[in-house]
C-alpha positions as CSV (number, residue, x, y, z in Angstrom):
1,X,61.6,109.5,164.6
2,X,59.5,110.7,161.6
3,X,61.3,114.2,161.5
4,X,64.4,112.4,160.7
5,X,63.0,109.8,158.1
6,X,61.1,112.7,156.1
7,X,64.5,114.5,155.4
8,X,66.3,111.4,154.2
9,X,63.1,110.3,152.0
10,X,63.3,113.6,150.4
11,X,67.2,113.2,150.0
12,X,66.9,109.8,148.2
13,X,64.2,111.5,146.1
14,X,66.0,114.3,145.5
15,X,69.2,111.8,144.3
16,X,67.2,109.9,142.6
17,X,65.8,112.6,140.4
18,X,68.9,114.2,139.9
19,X,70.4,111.0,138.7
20,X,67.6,109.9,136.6
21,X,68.5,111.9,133.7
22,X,71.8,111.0,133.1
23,X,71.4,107.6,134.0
24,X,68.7,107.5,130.8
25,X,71.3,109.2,128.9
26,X,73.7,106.7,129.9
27,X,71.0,104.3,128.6
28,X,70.5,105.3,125.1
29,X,74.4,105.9,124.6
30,X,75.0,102.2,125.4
31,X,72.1,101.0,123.3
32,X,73.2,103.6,120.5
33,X,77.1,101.7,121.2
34,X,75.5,98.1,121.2
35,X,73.7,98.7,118.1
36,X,76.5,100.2,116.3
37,X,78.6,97.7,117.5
38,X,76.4,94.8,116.0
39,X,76.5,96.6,112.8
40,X,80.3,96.8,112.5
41,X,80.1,92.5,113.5
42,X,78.0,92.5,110.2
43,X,80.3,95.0,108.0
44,X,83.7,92.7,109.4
45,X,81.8,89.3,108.3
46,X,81.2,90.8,105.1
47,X,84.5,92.2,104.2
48,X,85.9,88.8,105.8
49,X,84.1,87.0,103.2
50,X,85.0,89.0,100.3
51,X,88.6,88.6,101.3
52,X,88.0,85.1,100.7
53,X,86.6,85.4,97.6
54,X,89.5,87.7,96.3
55,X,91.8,85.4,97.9
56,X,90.6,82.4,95.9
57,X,89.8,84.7,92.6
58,X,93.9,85.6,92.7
59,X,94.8,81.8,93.2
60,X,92.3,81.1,89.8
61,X,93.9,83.5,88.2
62,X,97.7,82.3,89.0
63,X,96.1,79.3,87.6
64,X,94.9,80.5,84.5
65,X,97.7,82.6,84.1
66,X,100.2,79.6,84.4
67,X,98.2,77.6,82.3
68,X,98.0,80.0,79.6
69,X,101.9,79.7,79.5
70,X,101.9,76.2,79.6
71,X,99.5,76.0,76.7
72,X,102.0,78.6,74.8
73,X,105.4,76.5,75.2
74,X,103.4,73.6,73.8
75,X,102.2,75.3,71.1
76,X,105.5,76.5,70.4
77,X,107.1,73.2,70.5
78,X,104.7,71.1,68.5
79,X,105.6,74.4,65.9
80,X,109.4,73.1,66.4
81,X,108.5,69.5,65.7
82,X,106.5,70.3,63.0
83,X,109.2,72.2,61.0
């Protein structure tokens, strides 16, 4: 019985350094891919935050923009009543 255990311990050795390497490989890709993937999380919450801010800079500036016309037309109509 120990003749046939010695070959298959050498097999399973022999697999198991043979997959060792790529199986580390495998290991750094995936933390390489994980950390990557956490800073593209980051860079998304950023730019979702600046759309915000653009969003609600345009909407000001509608505002301002219509108010600025307002304030016109009145100004041209108090020139009207004054004449």
């Amino acid at each position: 019985m120990g003749s046939v255990k010695e070959p298959a311990l050498r097999l399973v050795l022999k697999a198991r350094d043979a997959l060792s390497r790529p199986v580390q490989q495998s290991a750094k890709s995936l933390e390489k891919l994980s950390n990557k993937t956490r800073e593209l999380k980051k860079q998304l919450s950023t730019l979702g935050k600046q759309d915000g801010l653009l969003s609600s800079f345009q909407k000001q500036k509608k505002a301002v923009q219509a108010s600025g016309q307002a304030y016109k037309q009145s100004e041209q109509e108090v020139e009207q009543l004054a004449q």
